[in-house]
N, C-alpha and C positions, 0 to 999 in steps of 0.2 A: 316401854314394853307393850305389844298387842294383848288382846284384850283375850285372848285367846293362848297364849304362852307363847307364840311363838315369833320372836324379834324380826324376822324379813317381813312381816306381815305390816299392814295397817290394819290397825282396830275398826272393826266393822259398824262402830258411830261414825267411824271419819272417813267412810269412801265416798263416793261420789255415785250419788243415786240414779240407777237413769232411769226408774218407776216409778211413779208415787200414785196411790191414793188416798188423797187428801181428805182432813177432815170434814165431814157432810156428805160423803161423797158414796155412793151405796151402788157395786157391782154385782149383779146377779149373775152368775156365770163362771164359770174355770178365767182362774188367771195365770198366764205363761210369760215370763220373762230371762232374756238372757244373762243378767248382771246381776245387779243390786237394786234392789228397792226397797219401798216405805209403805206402809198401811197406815193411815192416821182415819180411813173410816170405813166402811161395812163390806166385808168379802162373802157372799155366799156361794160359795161353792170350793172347789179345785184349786191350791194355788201351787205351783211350782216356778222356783224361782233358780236360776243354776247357781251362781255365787251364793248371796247372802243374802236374807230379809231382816228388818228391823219392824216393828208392829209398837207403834206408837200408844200413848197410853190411853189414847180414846178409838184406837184399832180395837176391829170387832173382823176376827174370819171363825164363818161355821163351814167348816168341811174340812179334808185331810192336807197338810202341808207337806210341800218338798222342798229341801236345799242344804245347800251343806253348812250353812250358818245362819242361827236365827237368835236377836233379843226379842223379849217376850217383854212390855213394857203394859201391855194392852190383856185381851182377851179371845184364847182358841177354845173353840168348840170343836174337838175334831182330833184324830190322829197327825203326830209328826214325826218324821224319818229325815233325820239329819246328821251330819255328824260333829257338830256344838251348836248345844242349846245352852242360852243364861236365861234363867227368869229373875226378871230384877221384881222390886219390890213391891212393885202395882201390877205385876203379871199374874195371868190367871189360866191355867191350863185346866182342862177335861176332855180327857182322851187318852190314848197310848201314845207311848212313846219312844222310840227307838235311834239312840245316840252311843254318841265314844263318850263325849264329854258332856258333862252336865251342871253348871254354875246354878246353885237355887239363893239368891240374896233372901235376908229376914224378912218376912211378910211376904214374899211370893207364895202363892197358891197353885198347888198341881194333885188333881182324882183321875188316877187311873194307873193303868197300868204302864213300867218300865223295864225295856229290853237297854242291858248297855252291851255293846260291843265292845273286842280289844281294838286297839289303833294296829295298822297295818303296817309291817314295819318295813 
C-alpha cells in the first residue's frame, strides 16, 4: 500500500529522484524542479517541486515550500502548501501550513499555524 493511502501510487521513498541536494551541499537561491527530489543539505530560499519532495534528516530549507507531496525527515523553516505532508520522527516544522492530508509520527515537531483543506472529489 502507498504510503499515502492510495494503491495505484508508489510511495514517495521509492520513486525515482531526478533532484537532489546532497548532504554538504548549501543552495542560496529558489529551487524549481519538475519531478521528484531530495534535500539532504541547505536550501535558502524558494523551493518548488511539481510531484513530490523528500528532505532528508540532515535537510535544512529556510523559505516557503511547494508540492504536492513532501516527508519532512529533516528541518523547514518556512511555510508549506501541499497536499500530503508526513512528518516522521526527526522532522521539524516552523511555519504554516496548508494540506489535505497530514501524517505527524511520534517526536515530529511542528510551530505554527494549520490550514487543512477537504480533498477534491
Amino acid at each position: 500500500m502507498a504510503i499515502f493511502g492510495k494503491k495505484d501510487k508508489v510511495a514517495l521513498d521509492l520513486q525515482a529522484i531526478s533532484t537532489l541536494i546532497s548532504d554538504g551541499s548549501i543552495l542560496d537561491g529558489n529551487l524549481k524542479a519538475p519531478a521528484f527530489a531530495r534535500i539532504d543539505g541547505q536550501v535558502n530560499g524558494e523551493v518548488a517541486i511539481d510531484e513530490g519532495l523528500i528532505l532528508g534528516e540532515k535537510g535544512l530549507v529556510k523559505g516557503n515550500i511547494n508540492t504536492k507531496e513532501i516527508v519532512v525527515y529533516g528541518t523547514v523553516t518556512g511555510d508549506i502548501e501541499t497536499n500530503s505532508l508526513e512528518i516522521k520522527a526527526t522532522g521539524k516544522i516552523t511555519g504554516n501550513i496548508r494540506t489535505q492530508n497530514l501524517v505527524v509520527e511520534n517526536g515530529g515537531v511542528y510551530n505554527g499555524n494549520l490550514n487543512m483543506l477537504q480533498a477534491e472529489k
